[in-house]
N, C-alpha and C positions, 0 to 999 in steps of 0.2 A: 951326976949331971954330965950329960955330952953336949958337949960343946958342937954347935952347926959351924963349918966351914965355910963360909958364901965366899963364891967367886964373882967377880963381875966378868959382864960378857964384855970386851970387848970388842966383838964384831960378828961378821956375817959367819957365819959357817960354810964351808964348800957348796953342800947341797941347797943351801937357803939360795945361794948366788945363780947356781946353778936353776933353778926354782926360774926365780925371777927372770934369768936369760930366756927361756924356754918361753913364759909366757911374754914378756916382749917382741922373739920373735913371731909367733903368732899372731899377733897384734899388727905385725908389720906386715907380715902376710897375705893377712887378710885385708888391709888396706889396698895392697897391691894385686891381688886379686881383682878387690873392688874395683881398683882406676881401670884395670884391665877389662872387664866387661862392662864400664860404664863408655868406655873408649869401642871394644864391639858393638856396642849398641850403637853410638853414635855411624861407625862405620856401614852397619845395618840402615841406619833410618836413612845416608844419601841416596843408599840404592835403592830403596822404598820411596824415598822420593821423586830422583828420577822417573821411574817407574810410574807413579799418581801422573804426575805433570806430564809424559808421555801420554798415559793413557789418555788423558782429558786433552788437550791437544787433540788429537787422532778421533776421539770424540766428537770434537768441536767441526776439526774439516771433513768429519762424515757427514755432519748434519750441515754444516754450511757449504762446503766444495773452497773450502780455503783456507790456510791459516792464522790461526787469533793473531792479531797484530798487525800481518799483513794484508786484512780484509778490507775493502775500501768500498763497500757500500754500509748508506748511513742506517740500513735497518738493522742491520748483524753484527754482532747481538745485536737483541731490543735494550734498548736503553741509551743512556748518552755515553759516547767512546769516542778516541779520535780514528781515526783513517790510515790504512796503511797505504801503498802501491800496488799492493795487489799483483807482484810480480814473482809470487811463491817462492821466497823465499824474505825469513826475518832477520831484519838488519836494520841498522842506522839505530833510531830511536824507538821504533817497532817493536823493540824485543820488550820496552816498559808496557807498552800497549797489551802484549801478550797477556798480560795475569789481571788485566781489567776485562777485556774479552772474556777470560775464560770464568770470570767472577761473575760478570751480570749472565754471564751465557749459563748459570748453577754446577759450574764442573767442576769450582774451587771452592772454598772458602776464603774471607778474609776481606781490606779493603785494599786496593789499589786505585793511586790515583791516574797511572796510564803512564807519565813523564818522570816520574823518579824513585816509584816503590815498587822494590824486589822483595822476593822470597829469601829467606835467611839459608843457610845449612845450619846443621846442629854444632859445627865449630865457630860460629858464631857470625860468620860473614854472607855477603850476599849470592845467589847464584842466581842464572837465568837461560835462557834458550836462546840461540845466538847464530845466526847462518856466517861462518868464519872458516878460514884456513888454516889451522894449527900446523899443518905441514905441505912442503909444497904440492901441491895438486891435489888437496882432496878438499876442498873446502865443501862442505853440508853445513848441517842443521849442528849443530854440538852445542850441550847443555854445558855451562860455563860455571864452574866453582871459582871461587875467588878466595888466596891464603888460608889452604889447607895443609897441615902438616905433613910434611914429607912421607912420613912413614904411613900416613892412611893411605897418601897417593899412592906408593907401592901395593899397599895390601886390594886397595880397589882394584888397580891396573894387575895385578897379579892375578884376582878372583875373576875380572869379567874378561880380561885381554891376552897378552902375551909378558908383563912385568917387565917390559921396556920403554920407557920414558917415550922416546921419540917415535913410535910407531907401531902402528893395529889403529884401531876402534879407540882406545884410552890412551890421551898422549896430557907431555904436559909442557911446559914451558922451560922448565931446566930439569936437569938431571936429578934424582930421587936421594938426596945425601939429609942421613940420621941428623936429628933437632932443627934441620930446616923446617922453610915454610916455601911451599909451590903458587907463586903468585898468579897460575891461569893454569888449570885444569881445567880437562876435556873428556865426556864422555858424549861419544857420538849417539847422536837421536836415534 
């Protein structure tokens, strides 16, 4: 008779651990990947938005000779909206007017009620189109983000402009610093 020897295992072996490390980090990787292209994407869909709400705009004052918002006749659009000034450029309370205009005029989707619903961004806050000065002397048209994270701000200002905060086409209200949040970004209409 022979006798079995039993050991017990007390623990992990090298390569077991080794195992496990390896598919952990994979795991981690792949999340971070993830947040990475769920984050390009987001960054993708402002400048796709921009973009719609320009085109439909530009749209709207082909076919009317004015801007949604600031059109101050009652027929344009058809439907019931309030009145801008009509002084080509959107400003004051005009800018809510904007995405009701361009709603009953069929060149958006959505509801607006004219005085206090905006369009969202994909980080979760409001934007809009806005006749303002972000820097001295150039005041136009600029489409207005509101508390976007610093580091998109860069990569927008980066891909459509020059990558510096206060000057070009893409400016912003402070300086572009990692885990902030930029309370007034600008990309010019």
């Amino acid at each position: 008779m022979h006798k079995k020897i039993q050991r017990a295992q007390a623990g992990f072996t090298m390569v077991e651990i080794a195992i496990v490390m390896v598919i952990i980090g994979l795991l981690i990787g792949g999340v971070l990947k993830g947040q990475a292209m769920l984050q390009n994407a987001k960054v993708m869909r402002i400048v796709k938005q921009t973009d719609e709400i320009r085109s439909a705009v530009m749209t709207f004052y082909d076919k009317y000779g004015m801007y949604p918002g600031d059109e101050n006749n009652d027929a344009i659009p058809p439907g019931t909206d309030g009145e801008g000034n009509g002084d080509g450029q959107i400003n004051g309370s005009e800018h809510y007017e904007v995405y009701r205009d361009l709603q009953l005029a069929g060149l958006i989707s959505g509801s607006y009620n004219g005085t206090s619903d905006l369009p969202r961004h994909p980080f979760g806050d409001n934007m809009t189109l806005y006749w303002t000065d972000p820097g001295p002397g150039s005041a136009k048209h600029y489409f207005l983000f509101y508390n976007l994270p610093s580091e998109v701000c860069l990569e927008l200002d980066t891909k459509l402009d020059d990558g510096v905060y206060n000057t070009g086409s893409v400016v912003a209200n402070t300086d572009y610093t990692d885990g902030g949040l930029i309370s007034y970004f600008y990309i010019r209409f």
